[in-house]
C-alpha positions, 0 to 999 in steps of 0.5 A: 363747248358743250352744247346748250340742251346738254349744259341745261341738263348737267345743271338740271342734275343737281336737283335730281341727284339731291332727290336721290339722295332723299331717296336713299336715306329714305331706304335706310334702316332706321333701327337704333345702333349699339351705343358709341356707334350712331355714325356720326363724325366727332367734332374733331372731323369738320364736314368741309367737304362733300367726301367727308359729309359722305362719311356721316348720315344722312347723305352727302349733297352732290358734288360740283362738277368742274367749272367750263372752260366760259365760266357758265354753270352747268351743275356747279356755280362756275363763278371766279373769285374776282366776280366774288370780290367784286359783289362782296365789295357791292354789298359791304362785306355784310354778313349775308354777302360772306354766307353767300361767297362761301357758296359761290367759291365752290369749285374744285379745290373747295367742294363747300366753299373757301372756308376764309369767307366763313372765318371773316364773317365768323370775325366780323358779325360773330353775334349772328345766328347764321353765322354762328350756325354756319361756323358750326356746321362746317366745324370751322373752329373745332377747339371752340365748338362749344363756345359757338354753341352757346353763344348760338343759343344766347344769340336765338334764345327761343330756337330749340336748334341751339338746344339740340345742338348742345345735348348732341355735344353732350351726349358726344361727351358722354355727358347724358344728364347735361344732353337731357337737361337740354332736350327738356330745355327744348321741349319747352320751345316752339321755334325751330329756326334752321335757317335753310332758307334763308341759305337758299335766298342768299345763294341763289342771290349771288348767283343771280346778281353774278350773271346766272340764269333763275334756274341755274341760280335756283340749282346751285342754291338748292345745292348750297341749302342741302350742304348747309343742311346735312351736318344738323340733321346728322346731330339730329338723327344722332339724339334720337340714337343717343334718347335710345341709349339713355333710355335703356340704361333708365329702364335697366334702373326701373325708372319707367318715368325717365324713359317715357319722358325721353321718348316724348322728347324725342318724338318731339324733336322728331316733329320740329324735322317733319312739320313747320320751318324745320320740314319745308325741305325733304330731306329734313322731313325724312330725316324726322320720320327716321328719328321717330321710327328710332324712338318708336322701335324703343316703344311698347309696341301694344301700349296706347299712349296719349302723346302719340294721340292715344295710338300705339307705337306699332300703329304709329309706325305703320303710318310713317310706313305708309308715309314713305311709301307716299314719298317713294312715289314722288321721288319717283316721279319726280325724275321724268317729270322735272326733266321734261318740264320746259325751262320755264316750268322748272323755275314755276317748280323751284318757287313753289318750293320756296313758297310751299316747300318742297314736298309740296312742290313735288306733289304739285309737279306728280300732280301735273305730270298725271293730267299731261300724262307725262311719262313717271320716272325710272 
């Protein structure tokens, strides 16, 4: 049996390694690619494991590591089936319970989690919006794609996420007009609904009513939330890739209208990714920093424009520069210094997180390391 500083360390891991994963897309290059190439798994390709998320970007979540012999959690929820049944028969078979056995059912066979859970809760509330989010963002019914779609945007018809999700299927489609008539749709709405949090408050739920520690259940939640997670901002990136593509056809034709229209759409889903709901968590807002720099390297450079605030797009760029560098530094620090955090001090950091969001925690946790004079990360 592995000691308890190391088991405290395997379990610490998660959170490191989905900082990682921030910190390599946050050094990817951002440019556009040739058009039919984004990198982005078709629809026909469910991300139902960590393998075949790695295989789109941004980066996969990490993967669990086996369950101990004792069934406690080191970086991977360790949790047995009959325990699962057990709280899903406590709470009713509810649809936040299925969502939250999903999680709970990772182990070695299913990196993601037993995709049954997910079709019961997908036959039993198919009207919920996390739900059909969830049937989406494993791709559980792939020949029904499109009708959970639409039945997601029936179901929250104020969130643009629907909207988004449609004009990426469009644009799959090679369907541009229809993806477009959807970016406008969206750029009429202000609410951006991801549900990421929501997914962290049920994993983290089940993992603490199953016997776990705060921190072991707020690690395996955070976990959960970035599986969630990655599948829509892969779609996300992939529009400000496809925006770009539109666009260049647009101009080819002297339609000088389209193509600014296009890029004030895409800048604007850019800013659903980076602020509000939609950035509480890193990653979401990296990836809406690498959807701006796409649509921005599209721009005039020298040309002010006032839906940028009448900056240029090479002044705007050379914000987001700076922006990254500011999040390099937090990633890096954050490494030594979440390690080296009591066990306490870790729980005070992932409530923050839910409470602030996760850029500011980590701001929060560089701050702090600075006035204890605890050594930065490697």
């Amino acid at each position: 049996m592995e000691s308890g500083s190391a088991k405290v360390i395997g379990m610490l891991a998660a959170l490191v390694v989905l900082v990682g994963l921030a910190f390599r897309l946050l050094n990817r290059e951002a440019a556009p690619r040739a058009p039919g190439n984004d990198g982005v798994s078709s629809a026909s390709q469910p991300p139902t494991s960590a393998a075949a998320m790695a295989r789109t970007e941004p980066a996969a979540p990490p993967r669990a590591a086996a369950p101990d012999p004792d069934g406690e959690a080191g970086s991977a929820p360790g949790v047995s089936r009959e325990k699962i049944e057990e709280y899903l028969t406590r709470h009713r078979r509810s649809a936040a319970s299925l969502l939250a056995a999903f999680h709970a059912s990772r182990d070695g066979a299913h990196q993601s989690g037993d995709v049954q859970y997910l079709r019961e809760a997908a036959t039993s509330f198919p009207q919920d919006p996390r739900v059909q989010l969830a049937v989406l963002a494993y791709d559980v019914f792939p020949e029904d794609r499109r009708k959970w779609i639409d039945a997601f945007k029936t179901s929250s018809p104020d969130n643009s996420l629907g909207n988004y999700l449609s004009a990426r299927e469009h644009f799959q489609n090679q369907q541009a007009e229809a993806a477009i008539q959807e970016l406008r749709q969206a750029s009429a709405k202000t609410e951006y609904a991801d549900f990421a949090m929501e997914s962290y408050l049920g994993a983290e739920e089940i993992f603490r009513e199953l016997g776990k520690t705060q921190l072991e259940a707020n690690t395996a939640a955070m976990t959960a939330m970035a599986a969630d997670l990655l599948p829509q901002l892969t779609n996300m990136k992939g529009i400000a890739q496809a925006i770009v593509e539109a666009q260049a056809r647009y101009a080819g034709s002297g339609d000088a209208a389209s193509v600014q229209s296009l890029s004030e759409m895409g800048l604007q889903l850019a800013g659903q990714l980076t602020g509000g709901e939609g950035g509480r968590f890193l990653i979401s807002r990296l990836t809406g920093e690498a959807a701006e720099t796409v649509v921005l390297r599209a721009m005039d450079p020298d040309t002010s424009y006032d839906f940028l605030g009448g900056q240029t797009a090479a002044q705007r760029l050379e914000g987001l520069s700076q922006q990254r560098q500011e999040f390099r530094a937090l990633m890096r620090d954050f490494h030594g210094a979440f390690l080296r955090m009591s066990p306490d001090e870790q729980v005070s950091y992932v409530e923050r997180v839910k409470v602030y969001g996760e850029v500011a925690a980590m701001r929060w946790l560089q701050e702090r390391a600075a006035a204890t004079g605890t050594p930065r990360g490697e």
